[in-house]
N, C-alpha and C positions, 0 to 999 in steps of 0.2 A: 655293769659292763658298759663301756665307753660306746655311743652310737657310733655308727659306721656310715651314715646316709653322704657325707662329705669326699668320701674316699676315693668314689667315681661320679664326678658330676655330671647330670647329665643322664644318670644311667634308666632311668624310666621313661628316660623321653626317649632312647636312643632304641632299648628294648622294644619300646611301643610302634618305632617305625621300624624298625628291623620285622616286628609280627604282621604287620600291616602291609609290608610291598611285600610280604612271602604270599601272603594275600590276594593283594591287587595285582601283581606282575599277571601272573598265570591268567587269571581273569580278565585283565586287557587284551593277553595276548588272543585268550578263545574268542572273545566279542570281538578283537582286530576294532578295538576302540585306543584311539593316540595316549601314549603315554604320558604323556607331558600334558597331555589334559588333564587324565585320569588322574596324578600326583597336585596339579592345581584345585582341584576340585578339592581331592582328599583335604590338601593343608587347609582350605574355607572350612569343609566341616569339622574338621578336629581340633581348630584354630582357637586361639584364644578370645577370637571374633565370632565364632562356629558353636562347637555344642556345650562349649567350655559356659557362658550366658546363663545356664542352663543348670548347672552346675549345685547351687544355693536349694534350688528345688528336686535335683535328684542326681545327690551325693555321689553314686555311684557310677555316673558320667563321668566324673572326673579320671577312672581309669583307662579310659579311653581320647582321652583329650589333652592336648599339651597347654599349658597355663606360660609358658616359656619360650622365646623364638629363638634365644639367642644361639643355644647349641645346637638347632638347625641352621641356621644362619652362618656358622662357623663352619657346620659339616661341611654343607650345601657349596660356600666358596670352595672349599679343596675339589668338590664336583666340576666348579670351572677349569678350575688350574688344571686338572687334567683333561679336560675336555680340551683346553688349549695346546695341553702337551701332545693329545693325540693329532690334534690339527697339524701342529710340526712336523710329526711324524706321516703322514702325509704327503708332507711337501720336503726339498729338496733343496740348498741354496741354489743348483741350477733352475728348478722350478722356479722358484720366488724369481731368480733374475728374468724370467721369461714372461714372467706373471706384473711385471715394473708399473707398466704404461696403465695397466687394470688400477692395482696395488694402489700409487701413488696420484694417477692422473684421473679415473673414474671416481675412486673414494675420496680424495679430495674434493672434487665438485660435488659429490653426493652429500659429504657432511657439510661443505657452507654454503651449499644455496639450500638446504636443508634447514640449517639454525638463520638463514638468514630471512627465510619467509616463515618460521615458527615464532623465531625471536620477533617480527614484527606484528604479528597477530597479539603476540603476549603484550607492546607496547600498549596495543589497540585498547587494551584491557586494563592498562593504566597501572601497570609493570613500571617500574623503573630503569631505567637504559641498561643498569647493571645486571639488574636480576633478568631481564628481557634476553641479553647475551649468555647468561648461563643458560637459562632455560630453551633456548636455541639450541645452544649445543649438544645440552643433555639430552634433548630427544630429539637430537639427528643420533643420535646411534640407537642401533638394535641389539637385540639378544643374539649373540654370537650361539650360545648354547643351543637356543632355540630352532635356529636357523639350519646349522650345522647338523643337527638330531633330523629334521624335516628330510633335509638335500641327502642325507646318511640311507632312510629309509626310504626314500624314491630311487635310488642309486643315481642322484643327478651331479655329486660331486666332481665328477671325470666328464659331465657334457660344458658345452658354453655356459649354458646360465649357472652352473653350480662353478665352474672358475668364476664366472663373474661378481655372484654373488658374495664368494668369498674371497676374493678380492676386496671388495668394497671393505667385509667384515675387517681386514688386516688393519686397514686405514684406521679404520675405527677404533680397535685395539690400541694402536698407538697414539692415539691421539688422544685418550683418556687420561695422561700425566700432563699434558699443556694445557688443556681443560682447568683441571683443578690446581696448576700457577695460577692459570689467567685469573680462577673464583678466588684464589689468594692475594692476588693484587687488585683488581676491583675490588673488595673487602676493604683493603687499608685505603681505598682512593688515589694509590701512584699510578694513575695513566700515562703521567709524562715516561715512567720509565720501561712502561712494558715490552716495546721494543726492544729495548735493548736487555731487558728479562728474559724473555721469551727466546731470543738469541741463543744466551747462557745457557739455558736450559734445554736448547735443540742439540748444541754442540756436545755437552754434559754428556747427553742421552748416548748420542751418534757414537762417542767415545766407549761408553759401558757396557753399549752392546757390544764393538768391535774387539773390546778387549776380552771381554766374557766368550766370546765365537772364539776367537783365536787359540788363548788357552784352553777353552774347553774340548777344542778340537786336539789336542793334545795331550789333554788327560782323560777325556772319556772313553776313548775304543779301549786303549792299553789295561785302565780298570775294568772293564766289561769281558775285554779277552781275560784276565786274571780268572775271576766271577766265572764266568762259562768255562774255564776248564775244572773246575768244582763239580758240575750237574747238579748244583743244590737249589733246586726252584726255591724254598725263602731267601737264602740269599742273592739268588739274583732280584726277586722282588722287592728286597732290602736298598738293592743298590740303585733301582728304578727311582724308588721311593726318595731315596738320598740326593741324585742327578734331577729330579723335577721339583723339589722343596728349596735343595740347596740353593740353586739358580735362581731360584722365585727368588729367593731370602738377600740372595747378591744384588739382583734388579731393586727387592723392595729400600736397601740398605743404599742403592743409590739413586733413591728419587725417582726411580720406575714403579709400571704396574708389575704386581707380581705374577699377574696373567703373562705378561709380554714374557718375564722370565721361563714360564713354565713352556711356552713356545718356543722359544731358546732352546730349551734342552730337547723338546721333540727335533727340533730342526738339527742340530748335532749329532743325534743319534739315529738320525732318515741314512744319512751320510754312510750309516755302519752295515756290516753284515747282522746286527744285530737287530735290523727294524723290526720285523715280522714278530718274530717272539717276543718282544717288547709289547708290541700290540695285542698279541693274546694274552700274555699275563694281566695285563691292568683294565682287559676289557670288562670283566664284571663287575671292579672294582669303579669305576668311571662311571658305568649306567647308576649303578646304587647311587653312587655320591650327587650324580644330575636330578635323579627323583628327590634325591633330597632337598637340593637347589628348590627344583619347583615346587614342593610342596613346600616350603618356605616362605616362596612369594605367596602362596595361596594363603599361611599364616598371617598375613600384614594383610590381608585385604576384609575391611570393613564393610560388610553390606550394609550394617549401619548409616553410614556416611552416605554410600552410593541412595540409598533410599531419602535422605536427608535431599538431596540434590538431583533426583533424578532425570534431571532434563541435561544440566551440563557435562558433567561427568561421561555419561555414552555419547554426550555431540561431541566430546574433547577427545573419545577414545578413536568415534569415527574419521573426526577432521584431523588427527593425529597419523591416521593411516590414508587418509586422501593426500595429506600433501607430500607425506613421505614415499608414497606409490608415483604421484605423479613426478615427483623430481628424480627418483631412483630407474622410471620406466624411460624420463627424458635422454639421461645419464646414459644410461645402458644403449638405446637405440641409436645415441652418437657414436659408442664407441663399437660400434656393429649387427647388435641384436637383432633379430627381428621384430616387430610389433606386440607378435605375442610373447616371446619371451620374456620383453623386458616388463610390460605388465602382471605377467608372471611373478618376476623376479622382485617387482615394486611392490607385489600385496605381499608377497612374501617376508620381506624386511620392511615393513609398515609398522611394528609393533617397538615401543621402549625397547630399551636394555640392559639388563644387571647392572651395567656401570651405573645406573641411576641411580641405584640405592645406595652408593656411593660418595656419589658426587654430591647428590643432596644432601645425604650427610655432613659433609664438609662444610656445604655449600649454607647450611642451618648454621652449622658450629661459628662462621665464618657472618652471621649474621646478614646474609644474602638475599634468605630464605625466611621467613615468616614461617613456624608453624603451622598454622592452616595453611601456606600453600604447600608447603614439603610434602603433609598429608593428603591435601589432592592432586601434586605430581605423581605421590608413590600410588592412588587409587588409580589415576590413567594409565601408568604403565603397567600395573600390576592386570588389570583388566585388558590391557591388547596386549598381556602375552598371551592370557586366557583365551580370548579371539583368537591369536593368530596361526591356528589347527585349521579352523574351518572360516577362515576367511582366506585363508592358501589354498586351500580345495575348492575353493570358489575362485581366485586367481587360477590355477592351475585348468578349471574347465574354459576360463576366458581366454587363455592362451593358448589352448587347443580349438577352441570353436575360431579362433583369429585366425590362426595358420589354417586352417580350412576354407574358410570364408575365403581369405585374400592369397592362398595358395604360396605362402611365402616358408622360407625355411633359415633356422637359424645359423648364422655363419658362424668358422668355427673363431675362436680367441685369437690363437694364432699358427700358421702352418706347423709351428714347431713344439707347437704345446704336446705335452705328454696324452698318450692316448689309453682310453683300459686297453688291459693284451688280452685278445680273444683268438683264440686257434693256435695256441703255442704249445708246447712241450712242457710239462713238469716232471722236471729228473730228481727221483728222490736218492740220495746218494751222490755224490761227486769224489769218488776213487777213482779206480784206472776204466772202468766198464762206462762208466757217466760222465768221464770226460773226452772218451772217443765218441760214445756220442754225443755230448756236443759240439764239438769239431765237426763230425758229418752235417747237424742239424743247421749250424751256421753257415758252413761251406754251400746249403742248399737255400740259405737266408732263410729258413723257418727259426723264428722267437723261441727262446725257452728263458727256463728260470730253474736253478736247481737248488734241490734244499737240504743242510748237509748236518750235521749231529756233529762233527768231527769240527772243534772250536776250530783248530791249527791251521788245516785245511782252509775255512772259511777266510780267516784272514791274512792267507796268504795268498789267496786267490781273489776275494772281491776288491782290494786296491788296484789289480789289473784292469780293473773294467767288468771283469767278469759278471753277471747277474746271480751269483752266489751267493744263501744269506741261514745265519746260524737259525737252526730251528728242531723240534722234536715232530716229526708228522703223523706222527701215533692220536696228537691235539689238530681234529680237522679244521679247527678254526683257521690256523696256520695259513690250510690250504684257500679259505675261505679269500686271505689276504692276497694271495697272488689269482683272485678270479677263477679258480679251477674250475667251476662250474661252465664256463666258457671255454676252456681248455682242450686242444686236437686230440691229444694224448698225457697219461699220468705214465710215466716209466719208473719203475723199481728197481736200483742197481745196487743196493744195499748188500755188503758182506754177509753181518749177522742174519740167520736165519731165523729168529723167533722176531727181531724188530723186522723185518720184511713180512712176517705173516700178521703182527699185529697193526704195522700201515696198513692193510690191505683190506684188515676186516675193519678200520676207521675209516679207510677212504668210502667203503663200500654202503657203509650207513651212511654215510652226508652225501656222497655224488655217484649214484648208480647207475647213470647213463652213459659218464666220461669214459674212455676206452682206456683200460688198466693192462698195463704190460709188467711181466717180473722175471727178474732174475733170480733162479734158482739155483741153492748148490746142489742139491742133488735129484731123481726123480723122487723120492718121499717127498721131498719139502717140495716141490713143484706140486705134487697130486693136492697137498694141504693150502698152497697157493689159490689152487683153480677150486678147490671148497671157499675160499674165502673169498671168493669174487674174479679171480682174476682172467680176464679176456685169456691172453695168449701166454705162455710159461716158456723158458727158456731154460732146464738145466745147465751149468756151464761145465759139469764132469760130463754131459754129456756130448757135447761140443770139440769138447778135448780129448775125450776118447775117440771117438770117430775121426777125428784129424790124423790121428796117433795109426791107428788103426791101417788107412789109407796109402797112411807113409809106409807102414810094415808089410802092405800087399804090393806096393809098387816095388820095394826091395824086394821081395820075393818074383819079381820078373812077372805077377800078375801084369794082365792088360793093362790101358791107365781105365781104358770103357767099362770095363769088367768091373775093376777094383771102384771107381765111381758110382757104377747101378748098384754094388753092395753096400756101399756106404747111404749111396740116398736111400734105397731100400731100406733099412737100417731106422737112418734118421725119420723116416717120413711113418714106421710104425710105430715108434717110441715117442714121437708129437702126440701121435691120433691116440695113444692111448693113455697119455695125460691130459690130452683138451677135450676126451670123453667126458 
């Protein structure tokens, strides 16, 4: 019989970390030990640098150790692209336009006075001008992934310093394809013509995106409305999968990064009613694929080496993060931070960046790069991403002891920057009950969001402006996206009565303190309501009888007083004896 071991490459190494974060997740999470540590660490030990060594003298390590990087290495990148994709999603083309002056004006000075005091150290050290400007550039960027995971689980994305910081990161992302022209023309030695290379190649860009946004904006809702009037969760996942691959595959086919493309299509579909569920479907899929990521770079890193060298290697990792904190803290406090924040924000993106494994790459193939230096660029950055957990926890108490000490406070980005919504309405349903009240709720300028199951509905309602966005609320994460936990009220105006009692008992496991209102069709499904959690029940046969009722006693030449005190009468024991 014909072996088989060819048929799924990869599959023991993929097995092995599939059993392994089934593992470590849970375990991080009870120790409330960083993630991104915990999968850094793992890839050292399991590493073909780690226990693999080891291997020759007890065989049976090897089933636990990966001898292989490259299928993590491949995973791990699709972990970025989506990481990118969700970052789009995110943001908004009006965001981004409001976010400009951050975006273009802050992350430009942060990457070249960046490469411009690293690339001169590397001179110092008797670099050559060319590889001195690589090496500059490459580590003025950071870990996008890293960073974005950090500001994710502080909730500092939606304050100053988390637009700030991700701002800068945008820069950064785009700037990863002029990078490696520039490593391709210093390579061949045309300096004379960079200039006007580099031109080509902005204009190129500027076009690919503009035409990819355009069309995309034109074919993605229409497919997505298609897809969501199916309810077939694989194949909307199918089409996710399609919309963030495809796009990467169109950027990478024209000389972009395929990161930038995968931001693309998040930023296309922020646009839609469709964001929110998009975000919960590929949210576990995303964390997986980032552990992957990291425990990858933990793969490449040679204690070997670091022991070989012990003295420069951690001064490179530290001076690495001193000068990138101090240009990043300068950067920030011009363009309004506070003191502490921007040192905050400076140890924070102190660390490499994925694009380094990259660029050096290239930047070796391209003969730029020496082998032993490629191997000790990839040990420093590989090492301050390791750092960069608890060298942020250590920025992050300096920025608080600062804004103490000197009683300062961080200004915001800009008046008109998007803010989290806290104290708003979330109207589950959007029929005829969910959109009178939101008409009351606007007319009184209280915030709401509503969230609606009904495809058709949704997009023929959120191109008005309306804040209405396809989703299932039965999946609380959903709610997680619109901040519920911050939320004045959760209103239920849903038809169906079995999806109104299974929202109620989802909402009621993730947010038990928000105040739950529902629409009920009858008193049974009201009493089953207020079993599942819900604050206040409204029958609506109940409603409408009583109305009804009122009208047939004032026909009958009843009082209006009369007929009124029987009707409140009425109404006011049939409440008290469903909010029993």
């Amino acid at each position: 019989m014909p072996e088989q071991h060819n048929v799924l490459p990869y599959l023991r190494e993929t097995l092995l970390f599939l059993a392994l974060a089934g593992i470590l997740i849970p375990l991080l999470q009870r120790y409330r030990v960083n993630q991104i540590l915990g999968f850094l660490a793992l890839g050292v030990i399991i590493g073909p640098f780690g226990m693999w060594l080891w291997v020759g003298q007890l065989p049976w390590l090897s089933n636990f150790t990966f001898m292989r990087v490259e299928g993590a290495i491949a995973l791990g990148e699709l972990g970025v692209l989506f990481l990118m994709f969700t970052i789009g999603l995110e943001l908004s083309a009006e965001r981004l336009w409001i976010l400009r002056r951050w975006v273009f004006g802050a992350g430009t000075a942060q990457v070249l006075l960046s490469a411009v005091v690293i690339g001169g150290v590397a001179t110092l050290f008797g670099n050559a001008i060319q590889t001195a400007v690589i090496l500059g550039l490459v580590l003025s960027l950071s870990s996008t992934a890293i960073v974005i995971q950090l500001l994710n689980e502080r909730h500092l994305l939606d304050q100053p310093l988390g637009q700030a910081s991700f701002s800068i990161l945008m820069l950064q992302d785009l700037a990863v394809v002029p990078i490696l022209i520039l490593a391709g023309v210093l390579a061949k030695g045309e300096t004379a013509q960079l200039l006007p290379l580099l031109g080509l190649v902005l204009l190129k860009s500027v076009a690919a995106i503009l035409l990819i946004f355009v069309l995309g904006r034109r074919v993605i809702r229409p497919l997505f409305k298609a897809v969501a009037r199916q309810h077939q969760p694989a194949t909307f996942m199918a089409l996710i999968l399609l919309c963030t691959l495809g796009i990467a595959g169109l950027t990478s086919y024209a000389g972009l990064s395929m990161a930038l493309g995968a931001f693309l299509a998040g930023l296309l579909l922020a646009e839609t009613e469709f964001r929110h569920e998009v975000e919960v479907t590929i949210e576990p899929f995303k964390s997986l694929l980032l552990g992957l990521f990291f425990m990858s770079v933990g793969m490449q890193t040679d204690l070997r080496a670091i022991l070989a060298t012990p003295i420069w290697i951690p001064l490179s990792v530290l001076g690495l993060f001193a000068i990138k904190a101090a240009v990043t803290s300068v950067v920030l406090k011009v363009g309004g931070l506070s003191w502490g924040r921007s040192l905050e924000a400076g140890l924070l993106m102190g660390q490499g960046g994925e694009f380094a494994f990259i660029v050096t790459g290239y930047a070796m193939a391209n003969q730029l790069f020496s082998p032993a230096l490629a191997q000790f660029l990839l040990l420093v950055v590989g090492l301050s991403m390791f750092a960069t957990p608890m060298i942020s926890r250590g920025g992050h108490l300096l920025g608080n002891w600062w804004e103490r000490t000197h009683q300062s406070t961080a200004t915001s980005l800009d008046d008109t920057s998007p803010i989290l919504l806290q104290g708003h309405v979330i109207i589950v349903g959007f029929g005829r009950i969910g959109q009178m009240l939101a008409k009351i709720l606007a007319s009184q300028g209280v915030r709401y969001v509503a969230i609606e199951i009904n495809m058709n509905l949704t997009t023929r309602r959120h191109p008005l402006g309306e804040p209405v966005y396809y989703g299932d609320v039965s999946r609380p994460e959903l709610l997680h996206r619109v901040n519920a936990s911050e939320a004045g009220a959760i209103v239920l105006t849903m038809d169906h009565a079995d999806a109104a009692l299974h929202a109620a008992l989802a909402i009621r496991r993730e947010f038990n303190t928000v105040p739950l209102f529902a629409r009920a069709r009858d008193e049974h499904h009201a009493h089953a309501l207020r079993e599942a959690g819900a604050n206040f029940v409204m029958p609506e046969a109940l409603e409408a009888g009583l109305q009804l009722s009122g009208f047939v006693l004032q026909t009958l030449g009843i009082a209006d007083e009369m007929a009124a005190a029987a009707i409140r009468f009425e109404r006011d024991a049939r409440i008290a004896a469903i909010q029993r």
